[in-house]
Every structure is written in structure tokens, then in C-alpha cells.
C-alpha positions as CSV (number, residue, x, y, z in Angstrom):
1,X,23.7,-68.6,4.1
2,X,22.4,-67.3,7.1
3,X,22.7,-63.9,8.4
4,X,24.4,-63.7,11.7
5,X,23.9,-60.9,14.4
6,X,26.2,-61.2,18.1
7,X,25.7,-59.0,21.2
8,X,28.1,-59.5,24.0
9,X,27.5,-59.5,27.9
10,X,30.4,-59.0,29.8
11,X,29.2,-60.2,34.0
12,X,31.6,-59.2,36.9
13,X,30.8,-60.7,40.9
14,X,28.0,-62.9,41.8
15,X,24.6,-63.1,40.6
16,X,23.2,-61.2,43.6
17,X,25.6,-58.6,44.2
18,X,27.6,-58.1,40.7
19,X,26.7,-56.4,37.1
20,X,27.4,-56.4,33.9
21,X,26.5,-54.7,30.0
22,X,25.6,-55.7,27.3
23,X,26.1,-54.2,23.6
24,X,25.8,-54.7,20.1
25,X,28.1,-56.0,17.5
26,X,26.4,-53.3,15.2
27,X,27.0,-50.1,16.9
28,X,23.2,-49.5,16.9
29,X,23.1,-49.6,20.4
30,X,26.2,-48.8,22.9
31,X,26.8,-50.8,26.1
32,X,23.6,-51.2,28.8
33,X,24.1,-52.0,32.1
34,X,21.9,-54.8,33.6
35,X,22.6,-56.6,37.0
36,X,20.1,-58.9,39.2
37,X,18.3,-56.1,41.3
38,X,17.1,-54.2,37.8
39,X,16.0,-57.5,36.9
40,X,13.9,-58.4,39.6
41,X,12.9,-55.4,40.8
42,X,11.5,-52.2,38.6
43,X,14.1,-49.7,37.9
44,X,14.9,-47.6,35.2
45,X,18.8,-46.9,35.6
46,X,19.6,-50.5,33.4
47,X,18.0,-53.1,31.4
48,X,17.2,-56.8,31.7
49,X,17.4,-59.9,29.4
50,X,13.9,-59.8,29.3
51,X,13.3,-56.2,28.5
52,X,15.7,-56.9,25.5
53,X,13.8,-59.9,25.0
54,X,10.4,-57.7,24.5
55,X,12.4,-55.1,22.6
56,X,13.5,-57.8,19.9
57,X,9.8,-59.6,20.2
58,X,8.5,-56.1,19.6
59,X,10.6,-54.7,16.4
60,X,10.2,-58.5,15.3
61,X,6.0,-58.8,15.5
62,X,5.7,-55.0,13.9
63,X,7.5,-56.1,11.3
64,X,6.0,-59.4,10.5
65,X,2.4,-57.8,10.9
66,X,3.5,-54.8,8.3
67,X,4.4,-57.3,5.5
68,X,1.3,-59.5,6.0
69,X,-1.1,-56.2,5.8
70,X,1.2,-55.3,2.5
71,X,0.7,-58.6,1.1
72,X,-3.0,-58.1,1.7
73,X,-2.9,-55.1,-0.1
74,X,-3.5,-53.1,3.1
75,X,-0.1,-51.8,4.1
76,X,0.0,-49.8,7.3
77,X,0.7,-46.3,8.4
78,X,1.9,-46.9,11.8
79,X,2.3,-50.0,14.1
80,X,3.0,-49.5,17.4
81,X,4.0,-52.7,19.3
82,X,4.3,-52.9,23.3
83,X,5.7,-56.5,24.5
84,X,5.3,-57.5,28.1
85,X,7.5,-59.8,29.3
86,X,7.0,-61.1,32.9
87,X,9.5,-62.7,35.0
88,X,9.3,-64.2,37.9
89,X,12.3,-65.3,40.3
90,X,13.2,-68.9,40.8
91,X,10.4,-69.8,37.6
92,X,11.6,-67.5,34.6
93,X,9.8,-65.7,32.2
94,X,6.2,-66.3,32.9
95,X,4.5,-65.2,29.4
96,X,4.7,-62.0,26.8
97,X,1.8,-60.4,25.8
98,X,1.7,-58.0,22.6
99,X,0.1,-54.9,22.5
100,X,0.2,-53.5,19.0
101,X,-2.3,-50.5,17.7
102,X,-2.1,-49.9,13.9
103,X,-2.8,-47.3,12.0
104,X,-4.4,-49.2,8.8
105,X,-6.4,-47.3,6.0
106,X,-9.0,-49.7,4.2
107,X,-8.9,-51.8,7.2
108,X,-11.8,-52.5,9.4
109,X,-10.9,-54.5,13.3
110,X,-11.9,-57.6,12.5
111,X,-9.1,-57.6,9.6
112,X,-6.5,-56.3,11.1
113,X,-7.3,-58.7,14.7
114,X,-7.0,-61.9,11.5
115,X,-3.7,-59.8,10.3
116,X,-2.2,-59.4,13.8
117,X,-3.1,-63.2,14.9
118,X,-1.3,-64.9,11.6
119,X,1.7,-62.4,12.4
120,X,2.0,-63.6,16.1
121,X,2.0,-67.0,15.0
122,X,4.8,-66.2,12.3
123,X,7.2,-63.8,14.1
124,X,10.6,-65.6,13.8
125,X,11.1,-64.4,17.2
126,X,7.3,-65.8,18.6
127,X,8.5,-69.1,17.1
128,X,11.8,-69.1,19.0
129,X,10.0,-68.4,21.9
130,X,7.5,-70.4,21.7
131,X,7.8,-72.7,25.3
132,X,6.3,-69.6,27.0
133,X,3.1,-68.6,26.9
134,X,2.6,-65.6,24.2
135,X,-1.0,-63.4,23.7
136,X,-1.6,-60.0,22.2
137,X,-4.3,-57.9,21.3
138,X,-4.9,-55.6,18.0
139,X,-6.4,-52.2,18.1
140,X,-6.9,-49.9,15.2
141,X,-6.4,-46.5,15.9
């Protein structure tokens, strides 16, 4: 059976001029505020779907790349992941690009670009994604 995860948005007003939260079922994380303005405009006082978006792509990719160094008998250190996900008004999300730079003993770049290639391609979260446009570079540290 499949395991199930819910987070909730609650939206008051119009698109342009109302806000809303979300949370999660878990607890892990209490309510956010997001409204259209955050979203389409920097700002730091709320988040946006696609900020949660990269936070999910993110924890998701780290954690795909970490078992496929493991299972090559390299497992890491440290991965740090940055997801950029643009957005554009009126067209959507227009791509996410992962930045990740591990910390990989035994590992030289050319591995661990291979490793962080066949990890973007099998991220549950790249393949859910995949009608946008997705890139990332690997850096060893």
C-alpha cells in the first residue's frame, strides 16, 4: 500500500488581492503564509508553491543521490542541494535547476557528475515533474 502524505491550503479573497497558508498534516512544519504578490514578486515575509516545489525537489534529489553513491559503495558525507524554480506569470514554472555540492570521500568529479545525473533522472519527484524543463550541476567540495 502506498504511503500517503496531505498538506492543506486554506485561500481567502481573490487571486490578486487575497492570501492564504499552507501546512502540514505532520506537524513538521506549522502554517506558511503565501499570497499572489510573494509569488510573483521576491519577498521573504511568505512562501510560494514553487518555493515548496524546490524544497520537496530538493530533500527529494539529496536523497536519491545519497543512496545511489551508498550503492556504489561511496556513500556521502554531506549533500547540499539548492533547487531553483522559476516562475513566470501568465506561463508557469519555466524550469528547475539543481545545484547540489557533495561531500564524497573516494570519489573523484567525474563520478560523482555520473552519480548526480542517474539521481536526477530517478528522483520520484524529477519524474513527477517531468513536463518542465529540469538541469543541475554536481560539484565536489
Amino acid at each position: 500500500m502506498a504511503v500517503e502524505k496531505r498538506a492543506t491550503a486554506v485561500w481567502k479573497g481573490n487571486l490578486l488581492e487575497g492570501s492564504g497558508t499552507v501546512s502540514g498534516e505532520s506537524g513538521a512544519f506549522g502554517e506558511i503564509g503565501v499570497s499572489w504578490p510573494k509569488r510573483a514578486e521576491q519577498g521573504a515575509e511568505s512562501t510560494s508553491p514553487e518555493e515548496l516545489i524546490g524544497a520537496a525537489h530538493a530533500a527529494c534529489y539529496s536523497m536519491a543521490l545519497s543512496h545511489g553513491l551508498a550503492q556504489g559503495g561511496t556513500p556521502p558525507q554531506e549533500l547540499r542541494v539548492t533547487a531553483t524554480v522559476g516562475f513566470q506569470p501568465g506561463e508557469g514554472i519555466t524550469g528547475i535547476h539543481l545545484d547540489v555540492h557533495g561531500t564524497v570521500a573516494g570519489l573523484d568529479q567525474a563520478a560523482f557528475a555520473e552519480a548526480a545525473a542517474g539521481a536526477a533522472a530517478g528522483c520520484p519527484v524529477s519524474k513527477a515533474l517531468a513536463s518542465v524543463e529540469i538541469t543541475h550541476t554536481a560539484t565536489l567540495a
